[in-house]
Each structure stands twice: as structure tokens, then as C-alpha cells.
VMD Tcl script that builds the backbone (N, CA, C; Angstrom):
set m [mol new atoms 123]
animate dup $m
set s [atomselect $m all]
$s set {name element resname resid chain x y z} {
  {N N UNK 1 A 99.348 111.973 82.324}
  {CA C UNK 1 A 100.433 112.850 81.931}
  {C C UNK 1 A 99.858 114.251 81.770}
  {N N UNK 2 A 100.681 115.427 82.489}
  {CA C UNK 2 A 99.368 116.563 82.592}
  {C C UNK 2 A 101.272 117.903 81.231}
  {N N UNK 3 A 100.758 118.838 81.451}
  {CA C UNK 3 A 101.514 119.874 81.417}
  {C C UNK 3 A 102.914 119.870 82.357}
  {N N UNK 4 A 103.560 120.647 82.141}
  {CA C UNK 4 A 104.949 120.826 83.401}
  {C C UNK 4 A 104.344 121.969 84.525}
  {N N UNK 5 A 104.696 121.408 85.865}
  {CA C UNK 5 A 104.073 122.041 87.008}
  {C C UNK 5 A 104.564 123.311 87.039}
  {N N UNK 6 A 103.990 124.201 87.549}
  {CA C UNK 6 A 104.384 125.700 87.750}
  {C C UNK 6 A 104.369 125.812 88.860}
  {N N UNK 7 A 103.707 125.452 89.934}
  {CA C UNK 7 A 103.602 125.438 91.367}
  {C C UNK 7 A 102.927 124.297 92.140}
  {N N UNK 8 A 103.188 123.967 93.608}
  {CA C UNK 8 A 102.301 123.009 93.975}
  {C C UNK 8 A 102.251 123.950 95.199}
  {N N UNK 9 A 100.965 124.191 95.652}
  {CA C UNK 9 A 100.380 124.489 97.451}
  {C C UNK 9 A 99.253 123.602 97.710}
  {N N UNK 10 A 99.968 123.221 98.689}
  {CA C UNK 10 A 98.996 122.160 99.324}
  {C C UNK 10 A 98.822 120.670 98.409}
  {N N UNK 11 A 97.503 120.882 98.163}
  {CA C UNK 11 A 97.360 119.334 96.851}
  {C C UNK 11 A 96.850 119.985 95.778}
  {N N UNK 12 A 96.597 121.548 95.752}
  {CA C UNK 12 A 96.904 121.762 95.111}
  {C C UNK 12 A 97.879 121.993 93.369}
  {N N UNK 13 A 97.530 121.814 91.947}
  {CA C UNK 13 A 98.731 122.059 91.572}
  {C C UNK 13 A 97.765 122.482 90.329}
  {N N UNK 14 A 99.327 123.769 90.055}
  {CA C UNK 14 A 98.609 124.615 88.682}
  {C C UNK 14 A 100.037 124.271 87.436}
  {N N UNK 15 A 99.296 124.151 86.262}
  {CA C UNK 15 A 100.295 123.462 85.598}
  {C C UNK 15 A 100.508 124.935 84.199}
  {N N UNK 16 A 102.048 124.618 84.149}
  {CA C UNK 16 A 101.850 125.877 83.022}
  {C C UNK 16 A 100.913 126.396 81.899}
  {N N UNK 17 A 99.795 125.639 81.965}
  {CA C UNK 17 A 98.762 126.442 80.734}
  {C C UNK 17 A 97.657 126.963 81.372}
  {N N UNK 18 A 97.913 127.004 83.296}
  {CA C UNK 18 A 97.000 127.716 83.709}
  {C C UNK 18 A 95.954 127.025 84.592}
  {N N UNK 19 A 95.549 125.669 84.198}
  {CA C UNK 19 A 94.786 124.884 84.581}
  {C C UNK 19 A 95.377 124.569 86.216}
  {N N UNK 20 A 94.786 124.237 87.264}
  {CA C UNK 20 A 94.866 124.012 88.492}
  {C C UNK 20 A 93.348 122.387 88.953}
  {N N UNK 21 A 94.599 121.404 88.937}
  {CA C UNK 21 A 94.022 120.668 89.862}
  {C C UNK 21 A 94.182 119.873 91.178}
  {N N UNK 22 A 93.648 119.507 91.923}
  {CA C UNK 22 A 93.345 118.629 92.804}
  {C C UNK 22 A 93.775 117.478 92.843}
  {N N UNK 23 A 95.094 117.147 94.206}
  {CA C UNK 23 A 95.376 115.399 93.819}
  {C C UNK 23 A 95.460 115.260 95.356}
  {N N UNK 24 A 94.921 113.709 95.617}
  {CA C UNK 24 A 95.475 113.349 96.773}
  {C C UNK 24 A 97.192 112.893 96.844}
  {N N UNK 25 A 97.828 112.285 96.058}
  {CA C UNK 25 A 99.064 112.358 95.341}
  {C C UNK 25 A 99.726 112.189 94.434}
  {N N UNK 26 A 100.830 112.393 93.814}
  {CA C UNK 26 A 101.659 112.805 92.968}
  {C C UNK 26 A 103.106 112.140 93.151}
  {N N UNK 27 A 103.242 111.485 92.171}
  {CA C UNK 27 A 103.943 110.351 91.727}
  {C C UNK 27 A 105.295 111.195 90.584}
  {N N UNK 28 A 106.658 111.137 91.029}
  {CA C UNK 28 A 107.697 112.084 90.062}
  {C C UNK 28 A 108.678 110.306 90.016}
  {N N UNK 29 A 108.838 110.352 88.937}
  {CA C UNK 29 A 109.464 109.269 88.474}
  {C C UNK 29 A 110.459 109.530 87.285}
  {N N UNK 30 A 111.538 109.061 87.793}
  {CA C UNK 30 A 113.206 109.381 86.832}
  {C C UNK 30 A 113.889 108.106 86.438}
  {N N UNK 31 A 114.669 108.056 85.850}
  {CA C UNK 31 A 115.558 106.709 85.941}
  {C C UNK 31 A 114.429 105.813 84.092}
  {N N UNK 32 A 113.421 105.874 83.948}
  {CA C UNK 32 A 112.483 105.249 82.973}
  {C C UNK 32 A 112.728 104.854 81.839}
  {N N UNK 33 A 113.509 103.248 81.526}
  {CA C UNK 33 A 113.622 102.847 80.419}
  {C C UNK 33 A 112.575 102.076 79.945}
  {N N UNK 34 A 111.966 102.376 78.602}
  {CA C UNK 34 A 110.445 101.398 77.940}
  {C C UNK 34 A 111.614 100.203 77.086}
  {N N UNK 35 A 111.037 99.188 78.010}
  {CA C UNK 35 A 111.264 97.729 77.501}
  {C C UNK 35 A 110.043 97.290 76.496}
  {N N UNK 36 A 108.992 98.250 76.020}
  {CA C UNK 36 A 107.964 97.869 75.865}
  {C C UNK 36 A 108.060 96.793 74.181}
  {N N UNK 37 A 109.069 97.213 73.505}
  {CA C UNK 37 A 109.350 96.371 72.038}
  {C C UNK 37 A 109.857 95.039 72.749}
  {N N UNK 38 A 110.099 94.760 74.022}
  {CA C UNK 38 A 110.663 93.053 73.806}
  {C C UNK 38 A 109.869 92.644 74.304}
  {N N UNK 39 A 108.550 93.096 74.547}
  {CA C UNK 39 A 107.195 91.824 75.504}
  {C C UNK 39 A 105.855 92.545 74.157}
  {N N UNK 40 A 105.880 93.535 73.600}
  {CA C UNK 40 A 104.993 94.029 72.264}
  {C C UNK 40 A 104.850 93.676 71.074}
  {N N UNK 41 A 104.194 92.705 70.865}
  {CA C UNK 41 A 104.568 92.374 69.172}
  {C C UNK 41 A 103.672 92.383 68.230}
}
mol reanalyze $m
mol bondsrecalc $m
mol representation Tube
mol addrep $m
């Protein structure tokens, strides 16, 4: 889990506090309900 992106070039990516790294890829995922309390005990 990084910062919120400010830009991506290339594979590049610089994240709003400035920092810039390197990915081969990048995974954006929506829709995410945690079931995690009915299998966690």
C-alpha cells in the first residue's frame, strides 16, 4: 500500500510525497469487501 499516485510514465510512478518508484506492474482494485471477521477469530 504506497501514497496516492500523482503520475505514472512508463513503470515509472511518483506518488504524492514525492517518492518515485519502479514496478513491473500495478494492480488498481475497486468493488473490496473484508470478510475477514467471519474466517478471523
Amino acid at each position: 500500500v504506497r501514497h496516492s499516485i500523482k503520475h505514472i510514465r512508463g513503470d515509472n510512478v511518483e506518488f504524492e510525497d514525492g517518492k518515485v518508484h519502479q514496478f513491473d506492474a500495478i494492480v488498481f482494485a475497486t468493488g473490496y469487501k473484508s470478510t475477514v471477521r467471519t474466517w478471523l477469530q
